[in-house]
LONUGU-44637 format. One record per residue (C-alpha): residue in one letter; z, y, x. Coordinates in steps of 0.05 Angstrom, whole numbers. Each point is the difference from the previous one (the first is absolute). Example, Ala and Ser with C-alpha at 12.3 -4.5 7.8 and 13.67 -1.06 7.14 Angstrom:
SITE type      w      v      u
SITE    A    156    -90    246
SITE    S    -13     69     27
END
This chain:
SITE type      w      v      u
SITE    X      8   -119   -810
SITE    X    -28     65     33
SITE    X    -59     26    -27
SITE    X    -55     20     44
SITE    X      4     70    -18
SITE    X     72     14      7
SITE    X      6    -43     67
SITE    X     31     53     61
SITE    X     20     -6     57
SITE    X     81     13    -27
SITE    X    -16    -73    -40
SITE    X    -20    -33     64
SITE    X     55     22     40
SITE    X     66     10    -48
SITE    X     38    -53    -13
SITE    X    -16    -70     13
SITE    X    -78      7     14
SITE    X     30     45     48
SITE    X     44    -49     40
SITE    X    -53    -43     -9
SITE    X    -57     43     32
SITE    X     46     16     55
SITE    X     -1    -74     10
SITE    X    -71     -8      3
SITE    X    -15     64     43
SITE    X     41    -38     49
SITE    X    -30    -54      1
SITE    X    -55     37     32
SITE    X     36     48     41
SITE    X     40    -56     34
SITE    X    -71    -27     20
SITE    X    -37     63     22
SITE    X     52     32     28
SITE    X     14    -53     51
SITE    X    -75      8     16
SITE    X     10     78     21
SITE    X     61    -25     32
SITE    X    -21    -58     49
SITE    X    -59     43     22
SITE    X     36     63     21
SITE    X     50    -51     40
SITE    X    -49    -46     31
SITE    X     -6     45     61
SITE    X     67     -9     18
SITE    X      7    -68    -19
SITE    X    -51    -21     54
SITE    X     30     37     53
SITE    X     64    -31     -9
SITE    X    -20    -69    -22
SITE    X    -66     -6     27
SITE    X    -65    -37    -30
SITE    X    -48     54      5
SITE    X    -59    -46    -13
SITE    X     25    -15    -62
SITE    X     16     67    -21
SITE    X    -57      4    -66
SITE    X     18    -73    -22
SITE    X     74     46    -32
SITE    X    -50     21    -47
SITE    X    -54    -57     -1
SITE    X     61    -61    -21
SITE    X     34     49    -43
SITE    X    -62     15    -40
SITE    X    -34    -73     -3
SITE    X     70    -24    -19
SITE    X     -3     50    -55
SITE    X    -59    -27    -23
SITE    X     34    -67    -11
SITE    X     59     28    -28
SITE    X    -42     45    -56
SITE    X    -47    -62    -21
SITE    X     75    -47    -13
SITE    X     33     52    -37
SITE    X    -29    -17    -68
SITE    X      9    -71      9
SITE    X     76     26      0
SITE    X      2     33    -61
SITE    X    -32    -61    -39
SITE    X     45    -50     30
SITE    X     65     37     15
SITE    X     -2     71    -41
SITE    X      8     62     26
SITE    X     67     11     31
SITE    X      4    -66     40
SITE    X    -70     12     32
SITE    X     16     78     17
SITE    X     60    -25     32
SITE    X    -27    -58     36
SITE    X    -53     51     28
SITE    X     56     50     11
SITE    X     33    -58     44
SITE    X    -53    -14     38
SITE    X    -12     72     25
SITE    X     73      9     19
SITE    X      8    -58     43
SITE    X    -67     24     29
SITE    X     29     60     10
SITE    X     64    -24     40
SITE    X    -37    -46     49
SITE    X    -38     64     10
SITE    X     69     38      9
SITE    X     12    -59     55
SITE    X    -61    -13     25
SITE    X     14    -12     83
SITE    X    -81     -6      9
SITE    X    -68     23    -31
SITE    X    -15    -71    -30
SITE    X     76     -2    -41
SITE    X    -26     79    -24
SITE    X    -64    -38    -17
SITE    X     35    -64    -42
SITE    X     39     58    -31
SITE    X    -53     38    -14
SITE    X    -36    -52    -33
SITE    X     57    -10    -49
SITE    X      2     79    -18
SITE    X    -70     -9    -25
SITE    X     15    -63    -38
SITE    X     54     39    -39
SITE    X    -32     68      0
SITE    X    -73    -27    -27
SITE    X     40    -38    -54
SITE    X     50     67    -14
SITE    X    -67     36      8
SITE    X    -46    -41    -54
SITE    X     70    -19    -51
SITE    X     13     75     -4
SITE    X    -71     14    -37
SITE    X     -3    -66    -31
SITE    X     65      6    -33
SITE    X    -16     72    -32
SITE    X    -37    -25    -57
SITE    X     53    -52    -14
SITE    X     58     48      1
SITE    X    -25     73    -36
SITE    X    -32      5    -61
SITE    X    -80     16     16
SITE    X      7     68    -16
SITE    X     44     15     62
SITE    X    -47    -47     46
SITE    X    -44     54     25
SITE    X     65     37     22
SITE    X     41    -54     32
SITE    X    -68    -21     36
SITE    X      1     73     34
SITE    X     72      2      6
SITE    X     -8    -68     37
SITE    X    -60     27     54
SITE    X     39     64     12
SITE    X     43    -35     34
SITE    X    -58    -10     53
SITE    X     10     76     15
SITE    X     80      2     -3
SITE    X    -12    -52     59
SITE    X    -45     46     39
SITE    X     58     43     -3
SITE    X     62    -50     14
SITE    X    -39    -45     44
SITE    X    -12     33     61
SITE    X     63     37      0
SITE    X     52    -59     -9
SITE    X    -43    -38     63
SITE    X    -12     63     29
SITE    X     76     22      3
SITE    X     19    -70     28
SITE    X    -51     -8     49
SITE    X     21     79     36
SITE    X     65    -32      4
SITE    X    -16    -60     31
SITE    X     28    -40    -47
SITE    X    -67    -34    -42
SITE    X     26    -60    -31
SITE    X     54     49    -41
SITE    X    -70     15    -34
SITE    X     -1    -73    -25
SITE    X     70      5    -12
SITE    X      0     59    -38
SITE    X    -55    -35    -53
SITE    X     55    -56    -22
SITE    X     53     46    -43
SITE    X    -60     24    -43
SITE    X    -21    -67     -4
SITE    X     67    -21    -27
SITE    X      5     61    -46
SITE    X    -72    -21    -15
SITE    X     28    -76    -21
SITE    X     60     30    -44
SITE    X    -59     33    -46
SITE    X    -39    -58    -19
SITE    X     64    -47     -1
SITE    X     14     52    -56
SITE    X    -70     22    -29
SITE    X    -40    -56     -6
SITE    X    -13    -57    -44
SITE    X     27    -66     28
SITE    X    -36    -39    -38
SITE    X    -66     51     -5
SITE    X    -67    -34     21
SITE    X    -71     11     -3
SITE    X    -37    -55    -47
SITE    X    -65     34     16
SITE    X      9    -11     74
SITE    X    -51    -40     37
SITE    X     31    -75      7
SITE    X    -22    -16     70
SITE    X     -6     46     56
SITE    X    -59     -3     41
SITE    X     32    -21     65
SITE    X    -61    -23     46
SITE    X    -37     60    -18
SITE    X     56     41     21
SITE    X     16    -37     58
SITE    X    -81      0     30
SITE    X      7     80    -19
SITE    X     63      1     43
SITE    X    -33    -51     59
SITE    X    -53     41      2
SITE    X     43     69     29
SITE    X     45    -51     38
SITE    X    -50    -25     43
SITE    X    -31     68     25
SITE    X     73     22      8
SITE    X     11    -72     45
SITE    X    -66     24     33
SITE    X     29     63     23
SITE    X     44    -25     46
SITE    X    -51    -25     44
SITE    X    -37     47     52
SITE    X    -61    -53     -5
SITE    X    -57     44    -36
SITE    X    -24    -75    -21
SITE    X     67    -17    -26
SITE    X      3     68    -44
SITE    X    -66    -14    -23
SITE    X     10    -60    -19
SITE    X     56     19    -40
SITE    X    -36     54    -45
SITE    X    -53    -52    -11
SITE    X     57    -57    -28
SITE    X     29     51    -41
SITE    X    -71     26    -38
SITE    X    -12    -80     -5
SITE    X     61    -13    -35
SITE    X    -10     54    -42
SITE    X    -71    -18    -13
SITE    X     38    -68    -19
SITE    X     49     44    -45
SITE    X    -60     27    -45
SITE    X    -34    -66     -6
SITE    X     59    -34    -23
SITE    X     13     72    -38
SITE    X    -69    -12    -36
SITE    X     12    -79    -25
SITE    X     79     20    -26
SITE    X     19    -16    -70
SITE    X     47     68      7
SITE    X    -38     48     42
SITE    X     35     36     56
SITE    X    -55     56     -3
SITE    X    -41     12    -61
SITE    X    -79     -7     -5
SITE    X    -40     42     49
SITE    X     65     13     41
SITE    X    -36    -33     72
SITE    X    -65     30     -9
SITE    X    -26     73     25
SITE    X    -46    -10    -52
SITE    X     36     12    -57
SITE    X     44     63    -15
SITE    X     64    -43     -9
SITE    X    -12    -25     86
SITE    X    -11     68     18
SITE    X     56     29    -29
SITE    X     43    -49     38
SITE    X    -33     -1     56
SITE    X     13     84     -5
SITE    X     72    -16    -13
SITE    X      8    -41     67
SITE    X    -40     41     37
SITE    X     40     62    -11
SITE    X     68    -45      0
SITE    X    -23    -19     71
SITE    X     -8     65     30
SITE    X     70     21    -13
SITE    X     32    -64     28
SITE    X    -14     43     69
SITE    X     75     36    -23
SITE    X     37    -56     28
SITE    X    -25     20     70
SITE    X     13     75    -16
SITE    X     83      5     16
SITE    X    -13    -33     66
SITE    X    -51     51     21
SITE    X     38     57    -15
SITE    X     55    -20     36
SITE    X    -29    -24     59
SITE    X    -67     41      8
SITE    X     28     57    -29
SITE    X     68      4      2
SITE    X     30      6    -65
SITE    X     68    -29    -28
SITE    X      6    -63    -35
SITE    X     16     49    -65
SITE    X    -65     48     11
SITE    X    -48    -58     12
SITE    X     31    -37    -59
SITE    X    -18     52    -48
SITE    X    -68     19     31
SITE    X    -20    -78     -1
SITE    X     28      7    -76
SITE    X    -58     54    -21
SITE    X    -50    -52     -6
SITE    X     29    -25    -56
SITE    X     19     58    -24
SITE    X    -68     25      6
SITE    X     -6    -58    -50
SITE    X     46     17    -52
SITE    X    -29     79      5
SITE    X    -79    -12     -6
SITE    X     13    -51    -58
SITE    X     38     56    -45
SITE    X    -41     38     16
SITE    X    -69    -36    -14
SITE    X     34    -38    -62
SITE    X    -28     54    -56
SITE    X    -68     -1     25
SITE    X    -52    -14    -48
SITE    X    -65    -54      9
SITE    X    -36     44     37
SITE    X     56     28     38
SITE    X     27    -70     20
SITE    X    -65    -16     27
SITE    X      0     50     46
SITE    X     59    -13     22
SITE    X    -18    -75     17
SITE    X    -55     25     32
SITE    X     39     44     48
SITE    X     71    -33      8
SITE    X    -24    -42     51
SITE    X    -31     60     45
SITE    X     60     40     -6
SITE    X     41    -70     30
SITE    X    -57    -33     52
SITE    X      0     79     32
SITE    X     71      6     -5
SITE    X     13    -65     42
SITE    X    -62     32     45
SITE    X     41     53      8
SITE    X     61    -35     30
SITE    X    -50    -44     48
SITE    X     -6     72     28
SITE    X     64     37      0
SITE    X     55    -61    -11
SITE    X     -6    -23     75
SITE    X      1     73     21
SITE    X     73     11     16
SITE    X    -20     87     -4
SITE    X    -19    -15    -65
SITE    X     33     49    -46
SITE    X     42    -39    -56
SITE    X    -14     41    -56
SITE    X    -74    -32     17
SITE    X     24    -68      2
SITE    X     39     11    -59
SITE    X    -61     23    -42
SITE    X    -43    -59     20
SITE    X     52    -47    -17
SITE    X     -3     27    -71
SITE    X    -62     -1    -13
SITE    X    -14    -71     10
SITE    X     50    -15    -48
SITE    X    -29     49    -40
SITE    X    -72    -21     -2
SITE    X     27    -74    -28
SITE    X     44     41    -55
SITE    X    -67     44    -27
SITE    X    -27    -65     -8
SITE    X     56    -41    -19
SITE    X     12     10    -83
SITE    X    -80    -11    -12
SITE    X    -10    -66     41
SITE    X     56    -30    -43
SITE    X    -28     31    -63
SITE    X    -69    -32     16
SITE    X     21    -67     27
SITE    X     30      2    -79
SITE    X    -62     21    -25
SITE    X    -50    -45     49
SITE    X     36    -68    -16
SITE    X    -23    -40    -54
SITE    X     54     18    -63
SITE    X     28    -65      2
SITE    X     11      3     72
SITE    X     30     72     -7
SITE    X     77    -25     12
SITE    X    -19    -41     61
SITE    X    -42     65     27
SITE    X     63     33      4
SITE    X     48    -45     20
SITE    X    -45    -12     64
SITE    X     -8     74     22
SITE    X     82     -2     29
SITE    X    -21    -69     42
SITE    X    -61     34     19
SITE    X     33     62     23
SITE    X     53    -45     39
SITE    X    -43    -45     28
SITE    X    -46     50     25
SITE    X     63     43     31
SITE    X     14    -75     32
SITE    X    -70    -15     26
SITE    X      0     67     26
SITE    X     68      3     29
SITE    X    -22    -64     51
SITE    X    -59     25     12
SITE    X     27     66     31
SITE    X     47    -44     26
SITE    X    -55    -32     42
SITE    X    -41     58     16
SITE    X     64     37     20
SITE    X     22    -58     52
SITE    X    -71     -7     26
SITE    X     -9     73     14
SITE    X     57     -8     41
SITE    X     65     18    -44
SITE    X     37    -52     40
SITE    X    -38      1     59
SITE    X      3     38     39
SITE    X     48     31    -51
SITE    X     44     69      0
SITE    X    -29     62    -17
SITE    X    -71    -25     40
SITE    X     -7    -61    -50
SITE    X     25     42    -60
SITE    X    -47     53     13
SITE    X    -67    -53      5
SITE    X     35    -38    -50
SITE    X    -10     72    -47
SITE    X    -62      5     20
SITE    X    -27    -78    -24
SITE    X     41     -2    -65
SITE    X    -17     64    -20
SITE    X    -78     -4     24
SITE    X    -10    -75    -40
SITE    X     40     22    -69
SITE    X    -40     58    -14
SITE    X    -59    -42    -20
SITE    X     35    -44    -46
SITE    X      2     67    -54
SITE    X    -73     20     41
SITE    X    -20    -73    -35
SITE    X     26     25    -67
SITE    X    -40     65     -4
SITE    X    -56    -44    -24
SITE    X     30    -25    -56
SITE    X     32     66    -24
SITE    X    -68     22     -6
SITE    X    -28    -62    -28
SITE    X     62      8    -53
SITE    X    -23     59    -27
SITE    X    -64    -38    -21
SITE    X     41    -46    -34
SITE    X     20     22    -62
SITE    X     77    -33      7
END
């Protein structure tokens, strides 16, 4: 056993822990690389396929499938261990994958789509599930990091495999080109995990019609959005708040609660803290949009616009190491003014991202800093959603922020969807409809972090 003192980095990675962590950061990688990926390639897969309507439901199916995915994978450990379940969900991404590879239309992308997220969310949640069940607990704190990084690598990766594939015309190579690490992927836990490894503590029933009213509730804005009727659209935001107003009643009389105590009121610092974390989520759903401006309002390669889309997220990654060692009164302030630096940031590309003279270097900026102004904020809303819930409520506190996140990135996802197509992203289309398309996303988004200012400066009042 590996004492807490002597535990590196050498013990994590040496040996077998080593093949083992290699497993799991795959796990990940596989998932959030394919993310970067179908993004920077979207552009081109709409001019050659068509379905331009449909173009944010790539990220809204793959993300509320994920959703599903990540709340089944611990009823897979309990019943079938460890290996069987990571290569079930392994399975399921990869034959999502090749109908993706194939697709001759937008709705087979979509149907493939939808199986990447079912495999991904359950490669996704496994990967840190399974770290406490594989390392001894001194290396946990390691592996967990080792795990995450993997979000940057794919910042990286992402944009340059679709990005490379998508100059040459050739985008569904970029699907293709996901399956050999996928099998490599497969060898490793064949190898490194426990066949017969399962998870006692896990919960025995999965909340299903929670999840699936959490799901309805994006699908139907998303259905919405296909409609030019502003009564139809309307219609469909109002069906997707009732359902989730449904969600937290149901939520509230639950033997095992999907959110903790507090979690649906604004009241309490537990509901503002989530409400923080979708807010902020929400704003940087706009990146989906962002390749297909710079290509077509501003006339960037598949490979450029890929990695300027990709500083959003790495925006991310860069505010929260760099907020992470902040003390109380530090993190406070920083709650306080993440959400200005991101609702002026997206402000900022209302302005200058439908200008086609618009220097890039400006664009580029922008783009980071509303990623950035989530990543200030991002280590001290998880630390006091931990703190906020009631202690024996602590471990569902936590497991909720990840469905949070995603279905916020989701919600958001159709909803630029929508405001995208009614602004005129299909019609009249081109570089007219992209431009007042900019203009509408860009313009409604900034207020969902404007609505979070509020509550960073409420937090500091807090005391969590």
């Amino acid at each position: 056993m590996t004492s807490s003192a002597s535990a590196s980095w050498g013990d994590l990675l040496r040996g077998r822990n080593g093949l083992r962590s290699l497993a799991l950061a795959g796990g990940v990688a596989v998932h959030a690389i394919n993310m970067f990926i179908a993004t920077t390639i979207l552009p081109s897969v709409v001019e050659d396929i068509g379905g331009l309507p449909w173009y944010a439901w790539n990220t809204t199916l793959f993300v509320a499938a994920s959703i599903m995915g990540s709340s089944c994978s611990p009823l897979g450990i309990r019943g079938y261990g460890l290996r069987r379940t990571f290569l079930f969900a392994l399975l399921v991404f990869m034959l999502g994958t090749v109908v993706c590879a194939l697709a001759p239309s937008m709705p087979w992308l979509l149907f493939g789509r939808v199986g990447q997220g079912l495999g991904g969310g359950m490669l996704l949640s496994l990967s840190y599930a399974t770290v406490p069940l594989v390392f001894d607990q001194a290396l946990w704190s390691r592996a967990m990091a080792l795990i995450s990084g993997m979000w940057g690598v794919a910042t990286l990766s992402g944009p340059a495999i679709g990005g490379v594939f998508a100059e040459s015309g050739h985008w569904r190579w970029a699907f293709w080109a996901v399956l050999p690490v996928c099998v490599l992927l497969g060898v490793l836990l064949v190898t490194q995990l426990d066949a017969e490894g399962r998870d006692r503590d896990a919960p025995r029933e999965a909340p299903l019609l929670r999840m699936g009213l959490l799901v309805a509730s994006v699908l139907v804005v998303s259905a919405a959005s296909l409609y030019a009727s502003w009564v139809v659209q309307a219609a469909g935001v109002a069906a997707g708040l009732l359902l989730a107003f449904c969600l937290s009643r149901l939520d509230g009389r639950a033997r095992q609660r999907f959110l903790p105590e507090g979690a649906w009121s604004l009241s309490h610092p537990l509901g503002r803290r989530y409400a923080m974390i979708g807010l902020l989520s929400i704003g940087v759903t706009t990146e989906v949009f962002v390749p297909y401006f710079l290509q077509v309002l501003h006339g960037q390669s598949p490979l450029y616009a890929g990695y300027l889309s990709a500083l959003m997220s790495a925006g991310w990654s860069l505010g929260t190491l760099l907020s992470s060692g902040r003390g109380s009164s530090g993190a406070a302030r920083l709650l306080a003014l993440g959400p200005i630096l991101s609702a002026s940031s997206l402000a900022g590309l209302y302005i200058f991202m439908p200008d086609p003279a618009a220097p890039a270097a400006l664009l580029a900026v922008l783009l980071l800093g509303v990623g950035m102004g989530v990543g200030v904020c991002w280590p001290h809303l998880l630390t006091g959603v931990f703190r906020a819930a009631p202690p024996a409520q602590q471990n569902i506190a936590s497991a909720a922020i990840t469905t949070m996140q995603l279905y916020a990135i989701a919600l958001g996802a159709s909803v630029a969807g929508m405001v995208a197509n009614a602004a005129g992203f299909t019609d009249p289309g081109g570089w007219q409809g992209a431009r007042q398309a900019a203009w509408a996303v860009y313009g409604v988004f900034a207020v969902a972090p404007a609505l979070a200012i509020r509550l960073g400066w409420r937090a500091r009042r807090d005391g969590v």
